[in-house]
C-alpha positions as CSV (number, residue, x, y, z in Angstrom):
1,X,-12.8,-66.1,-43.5
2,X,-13.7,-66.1,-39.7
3,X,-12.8,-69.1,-37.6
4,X,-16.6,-70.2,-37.3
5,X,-16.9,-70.5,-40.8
6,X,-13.4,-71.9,-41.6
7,X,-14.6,-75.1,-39.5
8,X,-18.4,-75.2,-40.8
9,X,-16.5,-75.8,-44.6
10,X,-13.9,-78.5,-42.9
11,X,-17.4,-79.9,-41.7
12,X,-19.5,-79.5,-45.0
13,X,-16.5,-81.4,-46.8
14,X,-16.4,-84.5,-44.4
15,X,-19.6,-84.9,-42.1
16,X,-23.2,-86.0,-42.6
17,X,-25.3,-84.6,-39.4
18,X,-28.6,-86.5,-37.5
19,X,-31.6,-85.7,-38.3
20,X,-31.2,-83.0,-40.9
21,X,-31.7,-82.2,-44.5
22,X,-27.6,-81.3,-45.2
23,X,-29.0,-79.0,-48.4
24,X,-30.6,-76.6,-45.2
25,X,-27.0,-75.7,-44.6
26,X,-26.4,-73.5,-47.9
27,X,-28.3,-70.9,-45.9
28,X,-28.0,-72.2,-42.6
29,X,-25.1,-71.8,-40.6
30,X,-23.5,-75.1,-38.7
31,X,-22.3,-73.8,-35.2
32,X,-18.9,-75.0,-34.2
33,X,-18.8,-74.9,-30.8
34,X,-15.4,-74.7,-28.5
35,X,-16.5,-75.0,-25.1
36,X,-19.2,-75.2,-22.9
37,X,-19.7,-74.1,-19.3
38,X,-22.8,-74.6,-17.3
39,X,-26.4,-73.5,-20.0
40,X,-24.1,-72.0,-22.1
41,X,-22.2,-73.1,-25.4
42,X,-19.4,-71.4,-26.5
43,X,-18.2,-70.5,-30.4
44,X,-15.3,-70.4,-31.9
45,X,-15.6,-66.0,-31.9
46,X,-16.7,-66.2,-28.5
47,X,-20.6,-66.4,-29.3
48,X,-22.4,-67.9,-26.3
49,X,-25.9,-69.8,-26.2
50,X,-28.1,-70.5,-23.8
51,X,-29.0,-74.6,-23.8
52,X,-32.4,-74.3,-23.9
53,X,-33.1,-78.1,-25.2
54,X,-29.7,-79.8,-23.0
55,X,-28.5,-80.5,-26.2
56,X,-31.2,-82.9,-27.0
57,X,-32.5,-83.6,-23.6
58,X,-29.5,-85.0,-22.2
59,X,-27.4,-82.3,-20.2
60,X,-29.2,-82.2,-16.9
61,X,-26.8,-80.1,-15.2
62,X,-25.2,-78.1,-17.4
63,X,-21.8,-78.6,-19.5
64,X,-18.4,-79.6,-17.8
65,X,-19.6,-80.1,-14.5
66,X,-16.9,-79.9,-12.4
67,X,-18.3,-83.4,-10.1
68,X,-19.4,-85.2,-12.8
69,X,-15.9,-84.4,-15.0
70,X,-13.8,-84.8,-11.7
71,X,-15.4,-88.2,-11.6
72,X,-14.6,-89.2,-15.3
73,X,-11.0,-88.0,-15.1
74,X,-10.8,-89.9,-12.2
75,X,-11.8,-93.3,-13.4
76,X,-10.1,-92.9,-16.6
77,X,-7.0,-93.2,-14.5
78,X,-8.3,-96.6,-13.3
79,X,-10.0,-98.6,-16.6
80,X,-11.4,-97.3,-19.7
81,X,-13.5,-100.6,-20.3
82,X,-13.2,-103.9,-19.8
83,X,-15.7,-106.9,-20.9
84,X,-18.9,-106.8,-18.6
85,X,-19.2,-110.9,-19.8
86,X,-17.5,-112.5,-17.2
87,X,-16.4,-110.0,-15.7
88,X,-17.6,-106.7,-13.5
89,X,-16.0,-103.5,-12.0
90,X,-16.6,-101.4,-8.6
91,X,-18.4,-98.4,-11.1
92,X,-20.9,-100.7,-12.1
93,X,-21.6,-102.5,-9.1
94,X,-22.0,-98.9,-7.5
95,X,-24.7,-97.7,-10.2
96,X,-26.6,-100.7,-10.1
97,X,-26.7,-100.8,-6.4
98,X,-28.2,-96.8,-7.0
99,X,-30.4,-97.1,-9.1
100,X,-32.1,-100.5,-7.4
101,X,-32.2,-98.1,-4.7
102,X,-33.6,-94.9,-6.2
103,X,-36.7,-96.4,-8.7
104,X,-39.3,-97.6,-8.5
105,X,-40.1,-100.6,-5.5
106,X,-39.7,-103.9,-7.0
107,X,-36.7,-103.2,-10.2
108,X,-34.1,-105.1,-8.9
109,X,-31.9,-106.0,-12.3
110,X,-30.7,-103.6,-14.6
111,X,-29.1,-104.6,-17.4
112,X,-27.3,-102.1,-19.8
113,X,-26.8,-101.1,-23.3
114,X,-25.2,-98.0,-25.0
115,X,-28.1,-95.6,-25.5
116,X,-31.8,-95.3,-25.6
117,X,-32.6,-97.3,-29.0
118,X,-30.7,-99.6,-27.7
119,X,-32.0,-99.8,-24.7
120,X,-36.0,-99.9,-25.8
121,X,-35.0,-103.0,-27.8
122,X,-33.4,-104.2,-24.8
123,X,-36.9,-104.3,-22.9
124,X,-39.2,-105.1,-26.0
125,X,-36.8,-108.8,-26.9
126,X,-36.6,-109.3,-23.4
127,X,-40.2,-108.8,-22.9
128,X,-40.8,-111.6,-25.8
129,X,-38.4,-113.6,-24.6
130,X,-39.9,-113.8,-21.2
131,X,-43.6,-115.3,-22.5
132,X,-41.4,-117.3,-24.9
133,X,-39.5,-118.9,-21.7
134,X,-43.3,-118.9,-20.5
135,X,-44.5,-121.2,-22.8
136,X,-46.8,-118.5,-24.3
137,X,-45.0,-118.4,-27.9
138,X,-48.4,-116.9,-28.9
139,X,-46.9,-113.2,-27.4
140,X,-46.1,-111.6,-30.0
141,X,-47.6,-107.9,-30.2
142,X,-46.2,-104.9,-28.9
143,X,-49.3,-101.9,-27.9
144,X,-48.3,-98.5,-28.9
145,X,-50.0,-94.8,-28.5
146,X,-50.5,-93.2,-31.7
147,X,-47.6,-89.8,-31.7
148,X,-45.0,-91.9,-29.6
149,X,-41.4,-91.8,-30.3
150,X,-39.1,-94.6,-28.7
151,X,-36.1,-94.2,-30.7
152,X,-34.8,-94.9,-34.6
153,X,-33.5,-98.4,-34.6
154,X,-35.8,-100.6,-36.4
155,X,-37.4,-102.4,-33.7
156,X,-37.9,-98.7,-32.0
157,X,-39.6,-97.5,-34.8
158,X,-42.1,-99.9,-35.2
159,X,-43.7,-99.2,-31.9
160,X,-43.2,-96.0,-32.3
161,X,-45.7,-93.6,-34.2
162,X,-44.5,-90.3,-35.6
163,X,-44.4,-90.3,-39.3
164,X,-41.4,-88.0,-40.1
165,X,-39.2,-90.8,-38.6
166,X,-41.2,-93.7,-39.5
167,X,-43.1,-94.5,-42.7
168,X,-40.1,-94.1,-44.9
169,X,-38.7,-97.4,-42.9
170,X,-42.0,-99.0,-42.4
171,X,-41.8,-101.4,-44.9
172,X,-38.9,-102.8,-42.7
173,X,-41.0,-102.7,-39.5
174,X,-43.0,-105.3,-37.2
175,X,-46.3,-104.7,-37.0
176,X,-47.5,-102.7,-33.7
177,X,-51.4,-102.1,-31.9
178,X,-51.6,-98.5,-32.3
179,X,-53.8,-97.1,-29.6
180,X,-55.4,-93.5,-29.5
181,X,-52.6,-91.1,-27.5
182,X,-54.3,-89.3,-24.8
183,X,-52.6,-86.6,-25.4
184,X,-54.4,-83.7,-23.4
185,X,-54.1,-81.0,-26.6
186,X,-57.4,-82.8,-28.1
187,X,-59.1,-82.4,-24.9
188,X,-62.4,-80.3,-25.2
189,X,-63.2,-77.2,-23.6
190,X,-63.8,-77.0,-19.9
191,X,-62.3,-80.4,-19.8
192,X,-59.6,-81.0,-17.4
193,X,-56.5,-83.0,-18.2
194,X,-57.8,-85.5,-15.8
195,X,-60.8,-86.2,-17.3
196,X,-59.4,-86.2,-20.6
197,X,-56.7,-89.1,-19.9
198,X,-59.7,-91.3,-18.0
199,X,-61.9,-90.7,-21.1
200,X,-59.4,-91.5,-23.4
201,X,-58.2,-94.8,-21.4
202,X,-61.5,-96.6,-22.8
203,X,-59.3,-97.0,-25.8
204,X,-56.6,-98.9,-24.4
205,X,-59.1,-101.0,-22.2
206,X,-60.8,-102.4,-25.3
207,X,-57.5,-103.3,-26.7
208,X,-55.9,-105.0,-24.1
209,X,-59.0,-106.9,-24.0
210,X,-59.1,-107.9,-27.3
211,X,-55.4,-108.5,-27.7
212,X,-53.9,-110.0,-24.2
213,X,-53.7,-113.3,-25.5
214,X,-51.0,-112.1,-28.2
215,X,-49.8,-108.6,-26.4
216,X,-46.3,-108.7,-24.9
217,X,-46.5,-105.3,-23.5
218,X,-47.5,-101.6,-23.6
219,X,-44.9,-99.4,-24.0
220,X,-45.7,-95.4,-22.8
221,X,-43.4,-92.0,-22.8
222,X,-44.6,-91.7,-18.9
223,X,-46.5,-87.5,-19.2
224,X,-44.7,-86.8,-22.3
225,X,-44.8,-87.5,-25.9
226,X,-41.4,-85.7,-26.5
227,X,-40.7,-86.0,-30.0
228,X,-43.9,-85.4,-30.7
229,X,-44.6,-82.4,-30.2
230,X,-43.8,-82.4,-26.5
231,X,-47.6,-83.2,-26.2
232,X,-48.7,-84.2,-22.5
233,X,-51.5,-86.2,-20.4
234,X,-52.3,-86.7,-16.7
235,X,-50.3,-89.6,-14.1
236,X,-54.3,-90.8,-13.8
237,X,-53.9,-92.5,-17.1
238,X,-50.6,-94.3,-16.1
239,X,-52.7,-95.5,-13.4
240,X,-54.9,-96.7,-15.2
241,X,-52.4,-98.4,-17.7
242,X,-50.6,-100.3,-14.5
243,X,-54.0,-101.8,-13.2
244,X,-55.1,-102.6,-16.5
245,X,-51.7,-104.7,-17.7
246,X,-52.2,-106.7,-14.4
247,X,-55.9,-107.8,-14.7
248,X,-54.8,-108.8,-18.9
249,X,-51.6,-110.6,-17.9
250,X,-49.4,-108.0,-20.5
251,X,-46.3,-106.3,-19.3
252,X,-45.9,-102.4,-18.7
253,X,-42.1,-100.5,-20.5
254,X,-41.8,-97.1,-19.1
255,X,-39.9,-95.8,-21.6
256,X,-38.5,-92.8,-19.7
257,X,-35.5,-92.2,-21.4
258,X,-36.3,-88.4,-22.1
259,X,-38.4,-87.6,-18.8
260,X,-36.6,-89.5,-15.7
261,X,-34.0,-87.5,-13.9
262,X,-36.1,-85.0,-12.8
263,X,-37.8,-83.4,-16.1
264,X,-40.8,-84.1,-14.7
265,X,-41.4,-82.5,-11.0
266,X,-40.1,-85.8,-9.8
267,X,-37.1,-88.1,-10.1
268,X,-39.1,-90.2,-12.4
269,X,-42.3,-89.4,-14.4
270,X,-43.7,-93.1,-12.7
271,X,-43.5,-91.3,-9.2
272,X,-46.6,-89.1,-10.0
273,X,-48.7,-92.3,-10.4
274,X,-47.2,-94.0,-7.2
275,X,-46.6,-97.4,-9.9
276,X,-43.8,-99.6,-11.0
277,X,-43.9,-100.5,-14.5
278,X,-42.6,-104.0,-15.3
279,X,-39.5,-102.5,-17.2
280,X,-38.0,-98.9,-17.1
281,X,-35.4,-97.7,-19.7
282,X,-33.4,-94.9,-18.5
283,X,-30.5,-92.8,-20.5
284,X,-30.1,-89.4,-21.7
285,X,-29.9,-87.5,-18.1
286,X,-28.4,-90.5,-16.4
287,X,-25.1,-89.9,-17.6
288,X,-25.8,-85.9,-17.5
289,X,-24.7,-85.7,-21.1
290,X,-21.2,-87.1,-21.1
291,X,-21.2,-90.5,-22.3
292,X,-23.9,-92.7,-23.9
293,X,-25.5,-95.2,-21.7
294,X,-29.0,-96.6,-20.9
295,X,-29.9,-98.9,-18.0
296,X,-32.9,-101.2,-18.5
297,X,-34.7,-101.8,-14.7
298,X,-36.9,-105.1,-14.6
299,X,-38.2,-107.2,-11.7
300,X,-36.9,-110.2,-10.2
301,X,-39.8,-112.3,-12.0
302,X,-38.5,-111.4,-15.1
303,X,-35.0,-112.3,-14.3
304,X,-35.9,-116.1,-12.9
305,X,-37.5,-116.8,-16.2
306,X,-34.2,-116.4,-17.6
307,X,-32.4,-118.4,-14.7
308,X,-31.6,-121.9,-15.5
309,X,-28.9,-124.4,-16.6
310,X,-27.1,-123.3,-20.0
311,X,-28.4,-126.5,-21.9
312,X,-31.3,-125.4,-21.4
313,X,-31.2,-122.3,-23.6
314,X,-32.9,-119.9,-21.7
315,X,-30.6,-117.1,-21.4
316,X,-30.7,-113.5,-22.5
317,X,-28.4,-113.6,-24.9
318,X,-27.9,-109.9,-25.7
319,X,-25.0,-107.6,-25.6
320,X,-23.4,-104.7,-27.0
321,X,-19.5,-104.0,-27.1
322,X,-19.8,-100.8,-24.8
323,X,-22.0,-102.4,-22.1
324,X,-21.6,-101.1,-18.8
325,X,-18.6,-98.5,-19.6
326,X,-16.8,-97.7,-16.7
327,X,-16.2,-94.0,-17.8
328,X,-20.2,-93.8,-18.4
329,X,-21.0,-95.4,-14.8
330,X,-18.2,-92.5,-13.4
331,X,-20.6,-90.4,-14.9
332,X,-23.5,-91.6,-14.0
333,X,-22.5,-92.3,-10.5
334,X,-21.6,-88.2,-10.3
335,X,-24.4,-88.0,-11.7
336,X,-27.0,-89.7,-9.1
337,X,-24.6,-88.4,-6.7
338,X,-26.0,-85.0,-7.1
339,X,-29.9,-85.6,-6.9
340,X,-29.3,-87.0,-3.2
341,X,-30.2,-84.4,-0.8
342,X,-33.6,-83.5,-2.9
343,X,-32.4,-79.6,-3.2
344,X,-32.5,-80.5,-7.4
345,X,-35.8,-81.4,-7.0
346,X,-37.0,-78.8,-4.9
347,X,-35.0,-76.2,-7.0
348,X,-36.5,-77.8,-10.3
349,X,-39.9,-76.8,-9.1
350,X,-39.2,-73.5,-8.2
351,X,-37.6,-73.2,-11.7
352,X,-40.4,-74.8,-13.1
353,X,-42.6,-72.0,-11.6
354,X,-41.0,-69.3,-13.1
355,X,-40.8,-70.9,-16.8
356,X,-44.4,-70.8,-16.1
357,X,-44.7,-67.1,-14.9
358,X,-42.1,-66.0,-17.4
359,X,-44.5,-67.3,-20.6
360,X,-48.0,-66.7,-19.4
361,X,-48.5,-64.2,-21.6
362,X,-47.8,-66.6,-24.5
363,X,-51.5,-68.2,-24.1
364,X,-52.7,-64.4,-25.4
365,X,-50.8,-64.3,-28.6
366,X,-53.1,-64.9,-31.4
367,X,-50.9,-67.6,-33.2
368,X,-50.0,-69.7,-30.0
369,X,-52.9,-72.6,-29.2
370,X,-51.1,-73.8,-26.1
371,X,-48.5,-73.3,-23.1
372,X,-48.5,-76.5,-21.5
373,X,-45.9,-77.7,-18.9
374,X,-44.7,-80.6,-17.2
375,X,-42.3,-79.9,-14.8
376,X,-39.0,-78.8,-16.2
377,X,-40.8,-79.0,-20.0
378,X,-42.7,-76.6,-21.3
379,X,-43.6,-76.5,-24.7
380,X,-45.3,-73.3,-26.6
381,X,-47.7,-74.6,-29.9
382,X,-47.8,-72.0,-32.7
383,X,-51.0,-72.2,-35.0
384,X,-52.3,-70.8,-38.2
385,X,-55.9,-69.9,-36.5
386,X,-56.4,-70.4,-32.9
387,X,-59.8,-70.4,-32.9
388,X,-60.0,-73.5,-34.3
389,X,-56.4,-74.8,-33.7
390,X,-55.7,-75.3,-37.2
391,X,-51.7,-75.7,-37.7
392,X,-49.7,-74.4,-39.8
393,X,-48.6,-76.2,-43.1
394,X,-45.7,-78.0,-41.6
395,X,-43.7,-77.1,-45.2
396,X,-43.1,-73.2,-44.0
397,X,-41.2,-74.6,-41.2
398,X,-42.4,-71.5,-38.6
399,X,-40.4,-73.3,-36.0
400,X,-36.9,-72.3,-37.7
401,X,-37.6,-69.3,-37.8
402,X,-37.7,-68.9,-34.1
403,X,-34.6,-71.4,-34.0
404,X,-32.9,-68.3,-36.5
405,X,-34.0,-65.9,-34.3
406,X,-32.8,-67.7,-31.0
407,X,-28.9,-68.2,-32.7
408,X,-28.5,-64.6,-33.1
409,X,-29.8,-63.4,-29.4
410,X,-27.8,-66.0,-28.0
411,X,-30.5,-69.0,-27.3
412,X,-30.7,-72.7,-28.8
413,X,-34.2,-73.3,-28.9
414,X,-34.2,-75.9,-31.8
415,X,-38.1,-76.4,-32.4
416,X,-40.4,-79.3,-33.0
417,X,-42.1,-78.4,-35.7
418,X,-44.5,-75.3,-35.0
419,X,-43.7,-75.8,-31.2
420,X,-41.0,-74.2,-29.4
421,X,-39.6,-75.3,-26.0
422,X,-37.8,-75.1,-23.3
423,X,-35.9,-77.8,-21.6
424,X,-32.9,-76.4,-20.0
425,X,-29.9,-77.7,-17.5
426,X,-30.9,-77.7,-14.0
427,X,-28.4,-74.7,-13.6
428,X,-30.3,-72.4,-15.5
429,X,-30.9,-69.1,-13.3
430,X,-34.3,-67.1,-13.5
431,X,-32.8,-64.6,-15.2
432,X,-32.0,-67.2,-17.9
433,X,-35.4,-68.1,-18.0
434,X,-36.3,-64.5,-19.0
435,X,-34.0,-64.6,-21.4
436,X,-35.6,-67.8,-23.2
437,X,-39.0,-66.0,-22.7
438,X,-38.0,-63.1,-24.7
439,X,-36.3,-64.4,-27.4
440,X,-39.0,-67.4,-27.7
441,X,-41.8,-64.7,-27.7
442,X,-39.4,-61.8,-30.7
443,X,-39.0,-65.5,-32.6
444,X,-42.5,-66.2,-32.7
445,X,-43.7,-62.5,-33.5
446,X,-41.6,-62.9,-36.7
447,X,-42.5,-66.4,-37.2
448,X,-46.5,-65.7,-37.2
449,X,-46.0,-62.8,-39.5
């Protein structure tokens, strides 16, 4: 038996995996992995994979970094973790100080928690608990869009609004104000995402109308719907969204866990629509993929309503064991660190370019509805008939099939359904690029079969 499969057994026998039916593995391999080094991932018979997806969206300059692991070793040498309650440490101070600095004008506080699920709860109690400290006890209501994905705690999926991760759970869910996604794949011929995302704002108007009086906040994936289906709209509705929170008194989370860090064209997705939402949550490429973290920016408003004397029982009291890690703020400090000249930007977009030139041909191919891109995202839609955009029956799984296809011409492109896509390290070189193109466009020739 080769290596590989000796550890897939040892796995089989002890481990249950996220987000996957373990009965897939009778026929599908498990892919131990030994090492990685910048886009690629490394088996145990020497194998190697391009990182097409940053190994879930979180490795934004490719694996063991030599900055970003210099900086871990270094602080493990100092302290592992120590009690953010009462206590603080020069990592911390140093991130906070960063990202005040970097986001948008007018976060001053971050507090922390240990990943994105986390994190989005973070902003929705504290959010509550603001009106509550308000006097408005009458805040209640979260607004969602319809195909939004904040996460898989329970809170996270009630305002979000994919159904493979929520209706089993529902019954344990709060109620949310679903609102009609503008999601620019509906748009209709000759109409430009623009347009689309204005016409499609009438929706949340009328509902922050009618619901201000018991709305907390809007929470929005800023450009993209990530989990589902990678599906994008245009800054104008963001816009929109910031004006429109204002005039109904209801606060604004940017959840851009997935999309800051530069997915997007720009540092953070909010950049494109020149606003501030009321909270941000950040994670995944904050830490580059080395430790779990997720920093949750808010204004200094929002803080005061929390400031007061203990009796008073005002505080935010909220915490998680891991909060603030030092070795996760080496990390993320590395991590910063390396966006600070504006070359990752710049390079991003010439990157981004060339994912673009390298699958233009995909819009031809009779099975594929869409190539859309958002910066460093681009995302390929596979359909049953194109002229009418009908999808495929979701049961005959078309994306795995490009997934199989990808492990076996060295490529981890682990689909969304019908849609492949590519979200790779900032390291990734054109001819990488060309690589993902070819293997993405053999996968779906055997896919559409």
């Amino acid at each position: 038996m080769s290596l590989n499969n000796a550890l897939m057994q040892r796995d089989l026998n002890v481990l249950w995996h996220p987000c996957t039916q373990m009965k897939d593995h009778e026929n599908l391999p498990i892919i131990p992995i030994k090492k990685g080094e910048g886009v690629y991932l490394e088996d145990f018979e020497g194998n190697r994979y391009i990182d097409g997806v940053s190994s879930w969206w979180v490795n934004a300059f490719g694996h063991n970094h030599p900055k970003i692991s210099q900086a871990v070793k270094d602080q493990l040498d100092q302290i592992e973790h120590v009690i953010l309650a009462g206590f603080t440490h020069e990592p911390i101070i140093e991130l906070s100080e960063k990202l005040v600095d970097i986001t948008p004008k007018g976060l001053s506080k971050v507090f922390y928690a240990d990943n994105g699920s986390s994190g989005v709860e973070v902003a929705l109690k504290m959010s509550f608990h603001y009106w509550l400290n308000m006097g408005q006890s009458k805040k209640t209501k979260f607004i969602t869009l319809s195909n939004s994905y904040h996460g898989e705690t329970l809170a996270t999926l009630s305002v979000g609004d994919v159904a493979l991760y929520k209706e089993t759970y529902e019954p344990l869910t709060m109620d949310a104000i679903t609102v009609p996604s503008p999601d620019c794949f509906h748009r209709e011929e000759g109409v430009s995402w623009e347009e689309h995302s204005r016409k499609m704002f009438v929706h949340m108007e009328e509902t922050l109308e009618k619901h201000k009086d018991e709305a907390c906040a809007v929470i929005i994936e800023p450009l993209i719907q990530c989990a589902g289906s990678m599906r994008m709209f245009h800054p104008v509705y963001l816009k929109l969204l910031r004006e429109a929170c204002d005039r109904h008194g209801v606060h604004l989370i940017a959840d851009e866990i997935a999309v800051g860090f530069g997915r997007t064209g720009t540092l953070f997705a909010c950049e494109q629509a020149d606003i501030s939402p009321d909270f941000m949550c950040l994670s995944k490429a904050l830490t580059a993929g080395y430790l779990p973290m997720c920093a949750v920016m808010t204004h200094e408003n929002i803080y005061e309503a929390f400031y007061d004397d203990y009796d008073t029982l005002r505080a935010f009291l909220h915490s998680h064991s891991y909060t603030g890690n030092p070795l996760a703020c080496a990390a993320a400090n590395a991590t910063i660190d390396l966006f600070a000249d504006g070359s990752v930007i710049q390079r991003n977009q010439e990157l981004a370019a060339h994912m673009a030139k390298a699958t233009q041909h995909f819009s031809d191919h009779p099975h594929v509805a869409e190539v859309r891109q958002t910066g460093m995202v681009l995302a390929i839609e596979m359909v049953k008939d194109k002229a009418s955009r009908t999808p495929y029956p979701w049961q005959e799984r078309r994306g795995l099939r490009v997934f199989e296809h990808g492990l076996k011409n060295g490529a981890l492109l682990r689909p969304l359904g019908s849609v492949t896509y590519f979200m790779p390290p900032y390291v990734i070189t054109e001819e990488q690029i060309d690589h993902l193109a070819k293997v993405a466009w053999e996968g779906i020739e055997i896919a559409t079969k």
